[in-house]
PyMOL CGO cylinders between C-alpha atoms (Angstrom):
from pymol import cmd
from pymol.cgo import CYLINDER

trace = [
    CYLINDER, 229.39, 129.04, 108.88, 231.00, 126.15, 107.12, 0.3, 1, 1, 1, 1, 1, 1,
    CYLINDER, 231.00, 126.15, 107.12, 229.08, 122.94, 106.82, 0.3, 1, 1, 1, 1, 1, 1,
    CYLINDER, 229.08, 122.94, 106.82, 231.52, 121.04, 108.98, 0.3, 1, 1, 1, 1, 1, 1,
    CYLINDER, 231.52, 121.04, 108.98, 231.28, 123.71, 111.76, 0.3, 1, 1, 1, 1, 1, 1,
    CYLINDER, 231.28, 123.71, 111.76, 227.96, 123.89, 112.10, 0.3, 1, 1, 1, 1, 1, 1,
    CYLINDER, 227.96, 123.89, 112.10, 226.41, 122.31, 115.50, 0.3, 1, 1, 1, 1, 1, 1,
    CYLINDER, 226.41, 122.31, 115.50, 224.78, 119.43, 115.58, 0.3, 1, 1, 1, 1, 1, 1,
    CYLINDER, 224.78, 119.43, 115.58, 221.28, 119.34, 116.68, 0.3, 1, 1, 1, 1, 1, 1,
    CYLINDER, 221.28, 119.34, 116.68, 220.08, 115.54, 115.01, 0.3, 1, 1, 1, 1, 1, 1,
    CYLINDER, 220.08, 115.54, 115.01, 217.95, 113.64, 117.09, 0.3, 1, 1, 1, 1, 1, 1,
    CYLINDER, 217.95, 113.64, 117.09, 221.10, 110.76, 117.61, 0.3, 1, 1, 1, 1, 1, 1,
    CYLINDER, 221.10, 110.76, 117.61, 223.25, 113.78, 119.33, 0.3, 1, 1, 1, 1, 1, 1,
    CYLINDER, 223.25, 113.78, 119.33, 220.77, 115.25, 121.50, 0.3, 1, 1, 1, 1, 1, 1,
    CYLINDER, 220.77, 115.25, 121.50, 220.06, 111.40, 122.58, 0.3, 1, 1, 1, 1, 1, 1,
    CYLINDER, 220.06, 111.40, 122.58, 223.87, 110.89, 123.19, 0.3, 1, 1, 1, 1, 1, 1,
    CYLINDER, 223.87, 110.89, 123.19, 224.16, 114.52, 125.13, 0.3, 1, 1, 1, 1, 1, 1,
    CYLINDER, 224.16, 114.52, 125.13, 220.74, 113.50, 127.23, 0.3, 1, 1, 1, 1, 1, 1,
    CYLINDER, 220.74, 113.50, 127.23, 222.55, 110.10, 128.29, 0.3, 1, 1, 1, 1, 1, 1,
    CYLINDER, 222.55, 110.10, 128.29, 226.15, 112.00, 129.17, 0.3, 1, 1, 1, 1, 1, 1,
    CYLINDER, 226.15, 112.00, 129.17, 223.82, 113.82, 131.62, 0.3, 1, 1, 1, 1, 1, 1,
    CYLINDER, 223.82, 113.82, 131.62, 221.19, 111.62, 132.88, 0.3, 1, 1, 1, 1, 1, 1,
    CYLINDER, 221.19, 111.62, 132.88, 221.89, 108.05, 131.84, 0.3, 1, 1, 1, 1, 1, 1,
    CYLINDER, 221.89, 108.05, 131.84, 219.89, 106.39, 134.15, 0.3, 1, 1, 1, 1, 1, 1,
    CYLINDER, 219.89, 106.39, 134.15, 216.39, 108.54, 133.28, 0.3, 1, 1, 1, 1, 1, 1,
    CYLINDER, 216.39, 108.54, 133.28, 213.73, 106.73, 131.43, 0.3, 1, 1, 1, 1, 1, 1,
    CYLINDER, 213.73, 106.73, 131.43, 214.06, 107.85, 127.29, 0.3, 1, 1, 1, 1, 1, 1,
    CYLINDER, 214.06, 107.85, 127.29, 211.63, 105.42, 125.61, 0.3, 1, 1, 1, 1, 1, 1,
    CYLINDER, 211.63, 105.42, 125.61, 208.26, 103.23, 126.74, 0.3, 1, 1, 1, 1, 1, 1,
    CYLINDER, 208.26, 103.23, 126.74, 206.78, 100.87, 124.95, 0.3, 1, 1, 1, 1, 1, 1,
    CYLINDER, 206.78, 100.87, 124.95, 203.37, 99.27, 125.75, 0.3, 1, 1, 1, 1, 1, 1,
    CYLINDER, 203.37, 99.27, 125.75, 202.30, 95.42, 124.70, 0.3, 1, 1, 1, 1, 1, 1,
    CYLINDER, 202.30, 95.42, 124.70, 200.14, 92.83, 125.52, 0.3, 1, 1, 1, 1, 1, 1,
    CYLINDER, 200.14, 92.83, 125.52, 202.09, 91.47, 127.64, 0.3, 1, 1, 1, 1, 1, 1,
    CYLINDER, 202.09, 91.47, 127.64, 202.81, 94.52, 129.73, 0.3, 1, 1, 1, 1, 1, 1,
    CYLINDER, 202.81, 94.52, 129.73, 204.94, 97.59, 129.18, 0.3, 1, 1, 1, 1, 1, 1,
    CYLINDER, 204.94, 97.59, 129.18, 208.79, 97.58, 128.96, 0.3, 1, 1, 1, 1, 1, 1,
    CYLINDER, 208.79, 97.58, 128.96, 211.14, 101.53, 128.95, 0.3, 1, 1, 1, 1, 1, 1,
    CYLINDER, 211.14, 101.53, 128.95, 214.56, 102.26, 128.51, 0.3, 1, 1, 1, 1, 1, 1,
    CYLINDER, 214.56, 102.26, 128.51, 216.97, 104.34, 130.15, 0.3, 1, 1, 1, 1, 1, 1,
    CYLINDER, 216.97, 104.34, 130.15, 219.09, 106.41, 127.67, 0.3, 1, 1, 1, 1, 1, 1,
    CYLINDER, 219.09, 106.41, 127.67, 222.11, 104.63, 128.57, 0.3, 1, 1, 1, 1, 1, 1,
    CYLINDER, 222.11, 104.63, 128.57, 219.91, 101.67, 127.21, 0.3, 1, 1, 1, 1, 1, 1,
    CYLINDER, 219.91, 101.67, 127.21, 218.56, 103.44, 124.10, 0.3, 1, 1, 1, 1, 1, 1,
    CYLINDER, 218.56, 103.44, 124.10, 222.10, 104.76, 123.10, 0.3, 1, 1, 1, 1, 1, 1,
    CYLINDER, 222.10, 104.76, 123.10, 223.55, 100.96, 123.52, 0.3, 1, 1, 1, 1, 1, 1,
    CYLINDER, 223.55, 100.96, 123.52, 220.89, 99.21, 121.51, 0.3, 1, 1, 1, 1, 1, 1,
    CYLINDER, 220.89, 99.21, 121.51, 221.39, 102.32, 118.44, 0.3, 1, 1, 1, 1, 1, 1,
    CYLINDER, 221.39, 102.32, 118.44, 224.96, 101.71, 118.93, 0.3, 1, 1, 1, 1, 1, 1,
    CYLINDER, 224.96, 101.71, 118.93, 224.46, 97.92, 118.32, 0.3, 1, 1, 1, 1, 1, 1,
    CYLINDER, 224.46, 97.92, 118.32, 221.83, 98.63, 115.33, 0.3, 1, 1, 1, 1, 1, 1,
    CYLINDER, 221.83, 98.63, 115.33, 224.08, 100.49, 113.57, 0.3, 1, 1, 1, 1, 1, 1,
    CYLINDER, 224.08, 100.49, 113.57, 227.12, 98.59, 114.05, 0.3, 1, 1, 1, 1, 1, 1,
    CYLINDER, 227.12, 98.59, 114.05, 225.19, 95.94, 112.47, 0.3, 1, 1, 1, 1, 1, 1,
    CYLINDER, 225.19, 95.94, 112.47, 223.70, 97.93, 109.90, 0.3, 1, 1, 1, 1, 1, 1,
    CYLINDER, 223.70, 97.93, 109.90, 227.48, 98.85, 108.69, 0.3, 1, 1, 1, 1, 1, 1,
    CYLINDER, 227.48, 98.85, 108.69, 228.25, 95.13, 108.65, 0.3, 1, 1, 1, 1, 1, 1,
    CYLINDER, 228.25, 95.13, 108.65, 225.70, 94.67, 106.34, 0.3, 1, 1, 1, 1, 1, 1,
    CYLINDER, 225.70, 94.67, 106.34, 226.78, 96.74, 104.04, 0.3, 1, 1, 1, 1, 1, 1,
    CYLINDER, 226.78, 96.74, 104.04, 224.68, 100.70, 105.08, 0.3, 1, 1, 1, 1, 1, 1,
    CYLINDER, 224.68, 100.70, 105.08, 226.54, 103.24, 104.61, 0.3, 1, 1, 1, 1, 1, 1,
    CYLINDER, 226.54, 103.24, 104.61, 225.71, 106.89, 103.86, 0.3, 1, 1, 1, 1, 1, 1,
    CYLINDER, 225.71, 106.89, 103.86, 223.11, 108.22, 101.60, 0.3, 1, 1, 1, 1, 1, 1,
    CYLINDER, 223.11, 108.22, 101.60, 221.27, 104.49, 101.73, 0.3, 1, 1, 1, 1, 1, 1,
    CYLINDER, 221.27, 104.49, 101.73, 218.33, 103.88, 102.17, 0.3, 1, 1, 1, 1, 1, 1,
    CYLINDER, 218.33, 103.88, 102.17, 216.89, 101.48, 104.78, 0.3, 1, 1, 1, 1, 1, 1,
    CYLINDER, 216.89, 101.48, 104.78, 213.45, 100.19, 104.42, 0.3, 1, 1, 1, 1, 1, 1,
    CYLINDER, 213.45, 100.19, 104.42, 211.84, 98.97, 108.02, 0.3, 1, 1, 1, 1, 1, 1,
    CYLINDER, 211.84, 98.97, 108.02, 208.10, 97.30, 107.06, 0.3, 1, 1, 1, 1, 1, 1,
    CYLINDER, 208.10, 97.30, 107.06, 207.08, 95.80, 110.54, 0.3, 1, 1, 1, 1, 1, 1,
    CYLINDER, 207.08, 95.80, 110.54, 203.82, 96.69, 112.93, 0.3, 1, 1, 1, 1, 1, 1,
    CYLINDER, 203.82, 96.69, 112.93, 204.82, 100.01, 114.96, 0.3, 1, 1, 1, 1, 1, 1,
    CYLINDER, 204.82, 100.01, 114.96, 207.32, 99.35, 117.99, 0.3, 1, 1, 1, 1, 1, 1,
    CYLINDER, 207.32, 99.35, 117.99, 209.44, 101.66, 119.92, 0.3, 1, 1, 1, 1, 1, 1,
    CYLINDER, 209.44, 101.66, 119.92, 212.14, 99.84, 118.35, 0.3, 1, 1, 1, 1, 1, 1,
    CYLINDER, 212.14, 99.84, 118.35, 211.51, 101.80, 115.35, 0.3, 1, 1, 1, 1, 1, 1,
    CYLINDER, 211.51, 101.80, 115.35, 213.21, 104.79, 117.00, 0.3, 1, 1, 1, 1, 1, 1,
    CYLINDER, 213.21, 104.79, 117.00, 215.97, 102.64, 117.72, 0.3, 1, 1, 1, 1, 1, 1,
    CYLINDER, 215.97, 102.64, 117.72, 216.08, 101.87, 113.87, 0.3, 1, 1, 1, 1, 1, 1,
    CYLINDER, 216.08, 101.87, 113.87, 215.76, 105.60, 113.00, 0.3, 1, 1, 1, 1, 1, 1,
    CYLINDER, 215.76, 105.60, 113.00, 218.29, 107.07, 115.02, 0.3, 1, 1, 1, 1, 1, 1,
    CYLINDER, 218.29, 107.07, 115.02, 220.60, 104.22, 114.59, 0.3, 1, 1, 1, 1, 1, 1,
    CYLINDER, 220.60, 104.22, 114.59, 220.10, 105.15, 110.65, 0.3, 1, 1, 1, 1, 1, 1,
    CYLINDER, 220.10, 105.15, 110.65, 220.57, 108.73, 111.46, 0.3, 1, 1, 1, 1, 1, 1,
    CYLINDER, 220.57, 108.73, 111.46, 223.71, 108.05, 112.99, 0.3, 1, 1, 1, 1, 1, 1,
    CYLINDER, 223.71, 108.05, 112.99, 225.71, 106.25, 110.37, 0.3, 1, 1, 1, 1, 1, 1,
    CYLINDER, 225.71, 106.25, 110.37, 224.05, 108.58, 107.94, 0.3, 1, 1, 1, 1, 1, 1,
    CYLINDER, 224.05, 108.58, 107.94, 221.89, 106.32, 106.24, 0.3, 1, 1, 1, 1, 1, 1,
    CYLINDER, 221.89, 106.32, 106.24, 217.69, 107.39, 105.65, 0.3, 1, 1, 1, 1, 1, 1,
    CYLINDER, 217.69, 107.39, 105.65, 215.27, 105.28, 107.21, 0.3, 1, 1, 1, 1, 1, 1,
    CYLINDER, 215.27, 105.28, 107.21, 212.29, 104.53, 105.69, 0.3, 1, 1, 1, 1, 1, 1,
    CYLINDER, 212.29, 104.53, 105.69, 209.74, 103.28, 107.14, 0.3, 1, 1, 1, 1, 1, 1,
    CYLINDER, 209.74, 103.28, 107.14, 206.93, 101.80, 105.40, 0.3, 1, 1, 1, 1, 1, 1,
    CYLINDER, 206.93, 101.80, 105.40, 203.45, 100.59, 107.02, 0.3, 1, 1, 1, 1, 1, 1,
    CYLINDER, 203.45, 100.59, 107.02, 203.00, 96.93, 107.82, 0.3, 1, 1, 1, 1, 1, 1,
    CYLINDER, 203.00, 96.93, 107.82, 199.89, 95.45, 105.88, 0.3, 1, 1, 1, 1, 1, 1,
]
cmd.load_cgo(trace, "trace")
C-alpha cells in the first residue's frame, strides 16, 4: 500500500472521528486546586485547531520540533495533538 493510501490511525484523527460522532461526550479532565475542569471533544478539537493555527503563524511547520517545558496540564495533549496535526514533533521536556 502506498504511503499516501494508507489509513490514518494518529491520535489527532481518531480525536476528529470521536467528535463527528459524539461531540458533546466528555474527551479530557483535568484536576486543580481550584477544582476540576473537562472538555467535550467538540471542545478539545477547537482548542487543537486554535493551537495549531497559531503554531503555523509562528512559523511550525513539518518535521519541527516544538519544545513544551511547563508543570503537567491536560493542555499538554492539546499541545501534542495540535503538533501531530500540522506535522510538527512535540517535545516535551519536564518542568524543574
Amino acid at each position: 500500500m502506498a504511503a499516501s493510501a494508507r489509513a490514518d490511525y494518529s491520535a489527532a484523527r481518531l480525536l476528529l472521528n470521536a467528535a463527528q460522532r459524539r461531540p458533546d461526550r466528555v474527551a479530557l479532565v483535568g484536576i486543580r486546586q481550584a477544582g476540576a475542569r473537562s472538555w467535550t471533544t467538540r471542545q478539545v478539537v477547537e482548542d487543537v485547531a486554535k493551537c495549531a493555527s497559531w503554531l503555523r503563524a509562528q512559523g511550525v511547520g513539518p518535521a519541527q520540533r516544538v519544545v513544551c517545558c511547563a508543570p503537567n496540564d491536560p493542555l499538554h495533549l492539546v499541545m501534542a495533538l495540535a503538533c501531530q496535526w500540522i506535522g510538527a514533533v512535540f517535545v516535551p521536556l519536564p518542568a524543574l
